[in-house]
PAFI-725276 format. One record per atom (N, C-alpha, C): chain; atom name; x, y, z. Coordinates in steps of 0.2 Angstrom, whole numbers, always signed. Layout:
REM PAFI-725276
{atom A CA {X Y Z}}
...
***
This chain:
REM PAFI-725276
{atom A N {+445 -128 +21}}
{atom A CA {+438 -126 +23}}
{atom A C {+433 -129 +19}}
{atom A N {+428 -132 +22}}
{atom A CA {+422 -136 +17}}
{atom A C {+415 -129 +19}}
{atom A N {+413 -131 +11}}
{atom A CA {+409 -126 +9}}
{atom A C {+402 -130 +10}}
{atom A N {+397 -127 +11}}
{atom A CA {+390 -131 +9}}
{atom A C {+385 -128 +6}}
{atom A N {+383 -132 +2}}
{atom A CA {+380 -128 -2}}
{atom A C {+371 -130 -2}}
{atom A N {+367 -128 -5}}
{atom A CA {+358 -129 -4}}
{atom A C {+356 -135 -2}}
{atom A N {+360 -141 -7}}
{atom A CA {+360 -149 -5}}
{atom A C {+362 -151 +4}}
{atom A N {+366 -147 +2}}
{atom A CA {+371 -151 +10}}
{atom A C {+366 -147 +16}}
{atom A N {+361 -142 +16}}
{atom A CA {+357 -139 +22}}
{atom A C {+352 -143 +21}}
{atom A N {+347 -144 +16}}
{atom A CA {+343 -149 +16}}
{atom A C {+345 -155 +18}}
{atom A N {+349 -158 +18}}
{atom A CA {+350 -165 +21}}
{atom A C {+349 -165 +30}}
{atom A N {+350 -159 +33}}
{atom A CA {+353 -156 +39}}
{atom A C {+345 -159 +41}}
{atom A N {+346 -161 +48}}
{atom A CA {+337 -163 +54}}
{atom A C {+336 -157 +56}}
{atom A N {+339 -152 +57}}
{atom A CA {+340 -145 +60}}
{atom A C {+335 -143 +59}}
{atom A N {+328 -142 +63}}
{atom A CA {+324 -138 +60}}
{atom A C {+324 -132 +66}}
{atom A N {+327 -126 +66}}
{atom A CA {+325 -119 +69}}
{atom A C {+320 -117 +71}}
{atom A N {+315 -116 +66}}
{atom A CA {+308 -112 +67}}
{atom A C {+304 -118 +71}}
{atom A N {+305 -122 +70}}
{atom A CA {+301 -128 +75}}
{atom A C {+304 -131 +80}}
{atom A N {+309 -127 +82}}
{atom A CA {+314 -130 +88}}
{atom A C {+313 -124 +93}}
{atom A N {+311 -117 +88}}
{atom A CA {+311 -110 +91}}
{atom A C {+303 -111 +95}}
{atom A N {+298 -113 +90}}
{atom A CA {+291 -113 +93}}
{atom A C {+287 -118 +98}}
{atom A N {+289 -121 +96}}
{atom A CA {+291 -127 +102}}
{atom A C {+293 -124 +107}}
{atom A N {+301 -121 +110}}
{atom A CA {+303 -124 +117}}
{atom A C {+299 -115 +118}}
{atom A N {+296 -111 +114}}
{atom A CA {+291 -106 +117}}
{atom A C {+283 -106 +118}}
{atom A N {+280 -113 +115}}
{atom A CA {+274 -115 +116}}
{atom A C {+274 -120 +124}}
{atom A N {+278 -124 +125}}
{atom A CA {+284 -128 +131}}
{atom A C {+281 -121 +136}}
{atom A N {+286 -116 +135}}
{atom A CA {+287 -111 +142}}
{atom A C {+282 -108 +142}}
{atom A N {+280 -107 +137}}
{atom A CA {+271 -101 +138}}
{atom A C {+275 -94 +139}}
{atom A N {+281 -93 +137}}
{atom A CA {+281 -88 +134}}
{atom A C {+278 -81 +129}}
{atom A N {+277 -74 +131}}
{atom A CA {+274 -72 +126}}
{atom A C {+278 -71 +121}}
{atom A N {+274 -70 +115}}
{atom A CA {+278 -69 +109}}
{atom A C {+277 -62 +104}}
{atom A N {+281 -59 +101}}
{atom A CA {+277 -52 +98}}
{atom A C {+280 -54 +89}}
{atom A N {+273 -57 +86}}
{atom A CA {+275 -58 +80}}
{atom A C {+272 -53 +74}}
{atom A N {+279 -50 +71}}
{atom A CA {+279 -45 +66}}
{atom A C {+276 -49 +60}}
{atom A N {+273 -44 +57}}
{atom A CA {+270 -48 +49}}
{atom A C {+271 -44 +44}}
{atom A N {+271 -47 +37}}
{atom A CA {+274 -44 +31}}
{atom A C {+271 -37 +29}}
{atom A N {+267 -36 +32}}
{atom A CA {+261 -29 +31}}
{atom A C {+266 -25 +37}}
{atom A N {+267 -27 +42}}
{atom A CA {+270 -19 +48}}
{atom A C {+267 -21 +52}}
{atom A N {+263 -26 +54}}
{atom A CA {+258 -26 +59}}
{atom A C {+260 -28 +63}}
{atom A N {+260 -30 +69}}
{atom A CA {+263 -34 +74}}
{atom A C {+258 -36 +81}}
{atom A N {+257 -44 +81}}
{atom A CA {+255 -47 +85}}
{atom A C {+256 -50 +92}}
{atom A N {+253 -50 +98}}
{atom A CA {+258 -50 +103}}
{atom A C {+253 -57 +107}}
{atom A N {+255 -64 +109}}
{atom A CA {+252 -68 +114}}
{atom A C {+257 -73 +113}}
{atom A N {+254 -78 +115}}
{atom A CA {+257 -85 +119}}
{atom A C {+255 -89 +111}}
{atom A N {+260 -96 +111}}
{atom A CA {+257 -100 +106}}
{atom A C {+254 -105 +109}}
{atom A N {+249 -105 +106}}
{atom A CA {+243 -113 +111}}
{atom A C {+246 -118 +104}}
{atom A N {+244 -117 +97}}
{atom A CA {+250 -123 +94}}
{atom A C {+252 -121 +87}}
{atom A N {+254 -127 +81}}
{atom A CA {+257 -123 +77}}
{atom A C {+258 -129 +73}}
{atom A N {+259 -129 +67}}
{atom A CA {+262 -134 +61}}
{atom A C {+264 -132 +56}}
{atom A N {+265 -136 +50}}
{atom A CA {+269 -133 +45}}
{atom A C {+268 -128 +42}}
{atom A N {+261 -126 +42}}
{atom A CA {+260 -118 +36}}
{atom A C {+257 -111 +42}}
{atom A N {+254 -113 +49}}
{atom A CA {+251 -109 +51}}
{atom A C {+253 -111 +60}}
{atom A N {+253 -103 +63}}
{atom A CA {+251 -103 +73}}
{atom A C {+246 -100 +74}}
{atom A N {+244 -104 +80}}
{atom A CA {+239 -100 +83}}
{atom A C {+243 -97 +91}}
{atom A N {+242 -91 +88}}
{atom A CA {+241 -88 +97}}
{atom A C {+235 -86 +100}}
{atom A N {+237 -85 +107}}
{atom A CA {+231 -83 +111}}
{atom A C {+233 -78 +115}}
{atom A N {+231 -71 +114}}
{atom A CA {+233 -63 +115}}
{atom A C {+227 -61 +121}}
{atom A N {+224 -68 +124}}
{atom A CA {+220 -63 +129}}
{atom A C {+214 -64 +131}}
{atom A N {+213 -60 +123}}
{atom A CA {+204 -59 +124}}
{atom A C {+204 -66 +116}}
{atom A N {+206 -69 +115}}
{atom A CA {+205 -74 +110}}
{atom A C {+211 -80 +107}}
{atom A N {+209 -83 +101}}
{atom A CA {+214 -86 +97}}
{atom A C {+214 -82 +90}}
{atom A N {+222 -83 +87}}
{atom A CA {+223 -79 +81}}
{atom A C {+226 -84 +78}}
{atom A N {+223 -86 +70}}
{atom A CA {+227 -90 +66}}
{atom A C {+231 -85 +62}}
{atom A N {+240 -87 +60}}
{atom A CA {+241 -82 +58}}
{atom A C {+247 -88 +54}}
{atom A N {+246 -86 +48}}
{atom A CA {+249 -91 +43}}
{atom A C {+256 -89 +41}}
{atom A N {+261 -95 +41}}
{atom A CA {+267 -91 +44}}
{atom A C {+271 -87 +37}}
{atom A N {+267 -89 +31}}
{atom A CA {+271 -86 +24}}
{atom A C {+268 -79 +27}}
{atom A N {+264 -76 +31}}
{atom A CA {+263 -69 +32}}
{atom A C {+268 -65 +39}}
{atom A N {+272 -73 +41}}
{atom A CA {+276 -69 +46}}
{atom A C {+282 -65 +46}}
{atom A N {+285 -61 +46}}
{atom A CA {+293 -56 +46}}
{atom A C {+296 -59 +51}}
{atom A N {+293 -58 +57}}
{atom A CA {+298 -60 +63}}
{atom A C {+295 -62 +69}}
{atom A N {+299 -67 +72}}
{atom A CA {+296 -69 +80}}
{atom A C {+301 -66 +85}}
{atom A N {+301 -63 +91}}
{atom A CA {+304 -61 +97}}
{atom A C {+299 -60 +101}}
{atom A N {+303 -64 +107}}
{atom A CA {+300 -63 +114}}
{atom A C {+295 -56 +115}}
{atom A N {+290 -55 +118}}
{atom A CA {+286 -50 +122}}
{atom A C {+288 -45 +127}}
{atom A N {+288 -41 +126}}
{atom A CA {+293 -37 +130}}
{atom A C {+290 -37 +136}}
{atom A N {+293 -36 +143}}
{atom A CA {+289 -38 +148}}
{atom A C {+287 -32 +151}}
{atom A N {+281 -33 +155}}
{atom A CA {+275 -31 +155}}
{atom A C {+276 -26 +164}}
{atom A N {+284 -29 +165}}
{atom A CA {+283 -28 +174}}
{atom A C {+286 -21 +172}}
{atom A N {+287 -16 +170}}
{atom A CA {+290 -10 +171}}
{atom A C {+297 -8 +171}}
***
């Protein structure tokens, strides 16, 4: 069984968080992003890079810097 250790992930092209926002900025899906305070934010991303996204919730855009993120999951839907 081969182990990996902090070296062997850093060398990895993998990147998750921008493969996750990506194929959800693509689809215009909405998104409800939890922040390290409890707060929780709900729209679409119009775009994104290494330290901050913008969404767009409607009535606006929101810059929301991602060291302030907890968590990203789909928007719960809206049809009942």
């Amino acid at each position: 069984m081969q182990a990996f250790g902090r070296d062997d992930v850093a060398k990895t092209s993998i990147n998750i968080q921008d493969g996750f926002l990506f194929q959800h900025l693509k689809a215009g899906t909405p998104l409800t992003v939890g922040l390290m305070t409890g707060r929780s934010l709900s729209g679409k991303i119009k775009r994104f890079d290494r330290f901050a996204l913008v969404l767009d919730d409607g009535s606006g855009e929101i810059l929301v810097y991602k060291h302030a993120v907890a968590t990203l999951e789909e928007a719960a839907s809206q049809d009942g």
